[in-house]
Structure formats: C-alpha cells, structure tokens
C-alpha positions in Angstrom: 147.1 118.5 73.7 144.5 116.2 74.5 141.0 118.2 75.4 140.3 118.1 78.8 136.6 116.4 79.4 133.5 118.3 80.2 132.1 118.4 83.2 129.2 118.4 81.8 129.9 114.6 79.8 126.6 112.8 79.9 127.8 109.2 79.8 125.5 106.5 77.6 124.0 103.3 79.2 123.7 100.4 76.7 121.1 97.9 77.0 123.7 95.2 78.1 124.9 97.5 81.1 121.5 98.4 82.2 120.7 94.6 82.3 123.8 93.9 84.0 123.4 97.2 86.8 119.5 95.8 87.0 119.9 92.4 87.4 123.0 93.0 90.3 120.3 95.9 92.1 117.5 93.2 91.9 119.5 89.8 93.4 121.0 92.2 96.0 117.9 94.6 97.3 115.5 92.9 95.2 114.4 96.4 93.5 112.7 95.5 90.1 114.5 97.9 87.8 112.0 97.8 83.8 113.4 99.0 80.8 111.0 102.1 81.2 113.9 103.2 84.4 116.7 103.2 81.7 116.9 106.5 81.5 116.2 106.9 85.3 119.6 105.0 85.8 121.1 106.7 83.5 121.1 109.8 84.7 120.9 109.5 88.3 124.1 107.6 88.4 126.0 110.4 86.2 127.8 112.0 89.1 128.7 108.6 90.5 130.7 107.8 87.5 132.3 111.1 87.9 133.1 111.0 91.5 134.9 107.9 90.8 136.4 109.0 87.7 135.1 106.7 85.5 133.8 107.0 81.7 131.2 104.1 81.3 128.8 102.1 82.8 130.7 99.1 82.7 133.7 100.0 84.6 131.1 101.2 87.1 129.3 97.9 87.3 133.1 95.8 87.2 134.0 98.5 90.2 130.9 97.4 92.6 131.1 93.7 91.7 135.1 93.9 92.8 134.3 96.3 96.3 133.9 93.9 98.7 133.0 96.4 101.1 129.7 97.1 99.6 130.0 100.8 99.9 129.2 101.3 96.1 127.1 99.3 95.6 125.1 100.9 98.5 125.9 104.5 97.2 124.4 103.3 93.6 121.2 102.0 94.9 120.6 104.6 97.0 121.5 107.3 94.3 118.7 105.5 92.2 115.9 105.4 94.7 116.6 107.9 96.5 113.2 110.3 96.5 112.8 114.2 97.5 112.1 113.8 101.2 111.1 116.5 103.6 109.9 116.8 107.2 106.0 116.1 107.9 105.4 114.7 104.6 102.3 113.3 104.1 100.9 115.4 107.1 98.1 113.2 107.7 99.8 110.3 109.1 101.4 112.5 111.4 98.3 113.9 112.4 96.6 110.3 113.3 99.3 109.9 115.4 99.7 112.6 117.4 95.3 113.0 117.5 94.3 109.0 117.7 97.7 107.1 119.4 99.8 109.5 121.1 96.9 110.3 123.6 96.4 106.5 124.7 100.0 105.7 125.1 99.8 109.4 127.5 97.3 107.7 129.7 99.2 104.6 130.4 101.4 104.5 133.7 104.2 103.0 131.9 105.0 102.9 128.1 107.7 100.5 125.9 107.4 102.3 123.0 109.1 101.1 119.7 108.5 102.9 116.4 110.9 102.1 112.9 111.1 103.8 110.1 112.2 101.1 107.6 113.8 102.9 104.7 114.6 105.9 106.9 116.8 107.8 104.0 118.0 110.7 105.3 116.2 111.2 108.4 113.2 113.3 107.9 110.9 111.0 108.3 111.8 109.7 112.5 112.9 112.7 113.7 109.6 114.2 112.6 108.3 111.4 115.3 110.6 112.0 117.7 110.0 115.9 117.8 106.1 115.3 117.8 106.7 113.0 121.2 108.9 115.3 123.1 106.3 117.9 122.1 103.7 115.4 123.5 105.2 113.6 126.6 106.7 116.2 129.4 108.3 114.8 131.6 109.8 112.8 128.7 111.6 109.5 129.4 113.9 108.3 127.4 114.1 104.1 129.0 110.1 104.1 127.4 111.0 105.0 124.2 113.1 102.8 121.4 113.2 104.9 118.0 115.0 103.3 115.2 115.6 104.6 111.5 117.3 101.7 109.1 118.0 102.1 105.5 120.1 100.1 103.1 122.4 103.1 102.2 125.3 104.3 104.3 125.6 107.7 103.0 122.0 108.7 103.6 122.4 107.1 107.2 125.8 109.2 107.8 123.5 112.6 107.1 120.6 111.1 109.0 122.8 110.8 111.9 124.5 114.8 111.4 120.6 115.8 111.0 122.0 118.7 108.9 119.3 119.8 106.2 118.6 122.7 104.1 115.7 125.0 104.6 113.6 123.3 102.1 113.0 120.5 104.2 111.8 122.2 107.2 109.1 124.3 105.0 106.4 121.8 106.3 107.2 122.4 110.0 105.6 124.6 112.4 108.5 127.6 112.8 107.6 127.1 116.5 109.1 124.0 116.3 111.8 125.0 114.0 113.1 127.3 117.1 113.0 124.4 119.7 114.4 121.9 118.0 116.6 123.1 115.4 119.9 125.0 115.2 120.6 127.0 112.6 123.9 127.0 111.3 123.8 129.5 108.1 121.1 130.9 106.2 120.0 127.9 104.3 121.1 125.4 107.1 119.6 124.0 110.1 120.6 120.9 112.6 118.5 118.7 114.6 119.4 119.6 118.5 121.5 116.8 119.9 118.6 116.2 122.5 116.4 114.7 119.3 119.3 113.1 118.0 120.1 111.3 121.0 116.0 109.7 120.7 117.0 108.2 117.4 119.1 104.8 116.4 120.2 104.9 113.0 121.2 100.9 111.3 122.0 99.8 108.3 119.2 97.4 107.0 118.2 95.3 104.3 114.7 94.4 103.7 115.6 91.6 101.9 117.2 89.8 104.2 115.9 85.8 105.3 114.6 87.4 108.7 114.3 90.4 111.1 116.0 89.5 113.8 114.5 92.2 116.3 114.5 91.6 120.1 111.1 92.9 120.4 108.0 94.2 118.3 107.2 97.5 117.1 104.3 99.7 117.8 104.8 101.7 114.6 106.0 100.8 111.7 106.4 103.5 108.7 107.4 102.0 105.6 106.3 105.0 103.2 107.4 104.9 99.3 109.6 101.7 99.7 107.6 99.2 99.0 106.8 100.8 95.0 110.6 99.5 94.2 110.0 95.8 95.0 108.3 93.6 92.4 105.4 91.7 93.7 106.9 88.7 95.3 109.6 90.5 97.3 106.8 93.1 98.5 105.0 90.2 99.7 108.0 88.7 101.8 108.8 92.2 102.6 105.1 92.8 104.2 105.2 89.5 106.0 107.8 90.6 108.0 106.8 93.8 108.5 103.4 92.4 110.1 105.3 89.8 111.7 107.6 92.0 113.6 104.8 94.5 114.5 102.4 94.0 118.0 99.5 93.3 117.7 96.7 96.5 117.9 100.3 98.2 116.3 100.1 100.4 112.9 101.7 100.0 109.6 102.0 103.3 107.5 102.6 103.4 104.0 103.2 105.2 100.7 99.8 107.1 99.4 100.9 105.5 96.1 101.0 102.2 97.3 98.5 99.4 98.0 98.4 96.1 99.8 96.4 93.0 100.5 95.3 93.9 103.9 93.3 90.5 104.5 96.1 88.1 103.5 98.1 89.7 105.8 95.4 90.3 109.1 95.1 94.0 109.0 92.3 96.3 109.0 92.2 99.5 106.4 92.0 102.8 109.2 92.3 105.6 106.9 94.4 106.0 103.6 97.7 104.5 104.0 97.9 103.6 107.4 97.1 100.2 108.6 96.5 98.3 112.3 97.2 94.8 113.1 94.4 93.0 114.6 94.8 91.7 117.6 95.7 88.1 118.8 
C-alpha cells in the first residue's frame, strides 16, 4: 500500500520553475521577483499547490498559464505579496488626515470627496478611512463621498468586501471605535457594520494596466507597501499615473520603506511618506 503523503510535504522549486513563475508574475503585474525571493516563492505558494492537489511547481505554473479565468494566477500573486496588514497601520498618516485635511474639507459647504486605496488587500487600510470620516462628519452624506479600494487579487477583495477579521487586526484601534463600528461574531472575530461597508467600493485593479480610466480625480491616494514590488521602470509608470489621476492640492501616501522622485513628478515632501500635488 502506497504511503499516503504528508501534510506536511514541502515541495522543491528548481531554478527553471522559479524563472518560469518570475518571469509570468513580472509580464503580468510587472512585480520584479530576484533570485534572493526563491525561497520567498517557495514557501508561500506551498499551500497553493496543496489546495489544488498538485506535487510540483511546474504543474502549478502549466495550471495558471491554461486558466483562462485568471483566478490562479491572481490567487498566486497575491499569496506572494501579500503582507501582514492591520487597521491604523502606520498611525501617522491617519493622524495627518484626520488633524491637517479632514478639518478643511468640514468647513466647505459642499464636498466631492474621492479617496483610493490602490492595492487595498484585504481591507484594513479604507475602512480605517471610512470609520475616521463618519467619526468626523455628522450629519454624514453619503452623495459627497466616493471611497474606492482596488487590488489585483480577487480573494483578498472577496474578504475585503465580508469585512470579517480576527482580533489581531483591530489591536491598533481605539476599543471605542471597535464598539461602534464593529460586530463581533465569536471571540476572535469581528465584522465591519454594514453602514461602513456600504461607504466602500471594492474593484479589481491592475496597476499595470496602459491607463486609469477614472471618471474623476482623487483627493487621496494611499498606495502604501506596493510600490517596493515593482522594479524601477514600472514604479515610474505606476507613479505617473497615480499623480496623474490625483487633483491638484490632493495627497499621495506611501510605504515608510519606500522612496520617490518627488520633483520629476511635481510633488512637494509634507512629512514622511505622505506627498501633495502642487497645484495647477
């Protein structure tokens, strides 16, 4: 009788399929994979082999080049860039906006507000927005306000969208808040109320794509820890639309770890990480 496998197989990745699995991630997203993210890959994408029964990289990489739905190829990359994410991370930014931009937009008679959170993972990130405006605006109204999260994965948009999260993620957030706006479901589990899901659009989205075809500009944009996966040249395209597709006066957040060219691309340094576009 044959041995039935571990479930605790750790499957190999040769050089060939990690320049096969790289060069596919880099022509589709344009995410620069080195050889020092070998073993990154490698063990990051164990559980997808075993979810779809596989036993080597190579019938992995022959079963996303076949799916023409894309679905795999969107659960890979996401399983490889995919970092820990939590609400009010990086606490500063949130606390520029609700001290130095939420308090102008209160004292205008009407607002069109658009913020994005490009590379929105699994939510965190917007909903941490939305909850600081409905803590901010009262009567809040939801035809001033356009809130869109976009990432290139589908199954961190499907749990952006439930708003389900474990306790871990809300550790950052005031429990005051945690009360208002969450439910709690068990002991480890908590959802975002319906009435902050309900703020929030949720869209698949590649950066890479030719253009952004928005109908508007954005007031915000948070882009945080997605540009560090982009070789030079596509984080250069990627940041010319970004600017492009953000009003003028509007902010561009980043990563802490990441750095731009703020002249070639006409914005002014405000504070670490956070970025306005001058005006026309």
């Amino acid at each position: 009788m044959m041995e039935r496998e571990s479930l605790f197989t750790l499957y190999r990745l040769t050089d060939k399929e990690f320049n096969l699995i790289s060069q596919l991630v880099y022509e589709t997203v344009g995410i620069h994979l080195p050889p020092e993210k070998r073993v990154l890959v490698e063990s990051r994408l164990q559980q997808l082999l075993k979810q779809e029964n596989l036993t080597s990289f190579d019938e992995l990489y022959k079963r996303i080049i076949s799916d023409e739905s894309g679905i795999l190829l969107s659960e890979m990359i996401n399983r490889i860039t995919t970092n820990h994410t939590y609400f009010m991370r990086e606490s500063a930014h949130y606390d520029f906006m609700v001290q130095q931009i939420l308090p102008r937009w209160k004292n205008e008679p009407y607002r069109d507000i658009r913020i994005w959170s490009a590379g929105c993972s699994s939510g965190e990130e917007i909903y941490t927005v939305a909850i600081l405006i409905r803590e901010h605006f009262s009567p809040y109204r939801p035809e001033e306000w356009g809130l869109l999260g976009t990432d290139i994965s589908l199954r961190v948009l499907e749990q952006a969208q439930q708003g389900i999260y474990v306790a871990d993620r809300l550790e950052n957030l005031d429990p005051l808040l945690i009360r208002k706006y969450f439910l709690q479901l068990d002991e480890n589990t908590y959802q975002v109320k319906e009435e902050i899901r309900d703020m929030v659009l949720f869209k698949r989205f590649n950066l890479m794509r030719e253009t952004y075809p928005f109908r508007g500009k954005f007031d915000i944009i948070w882009c945080r820890n997605v540009l560090i996966y982009f070789d030079q040249t596509h984080k250069e395209r990627i940041l010319s639309h970004l600017v492009d597709v953000l009003k003028p006066g509007g902010y561009l957040f980043i990563g802490h770890s990441e750095t731009i060219e703020r002249e070639k691309y006409g914005l002014t340094f405000i504070q670490p990480a956070i970025y306005q576009k001058e005006a026309a």
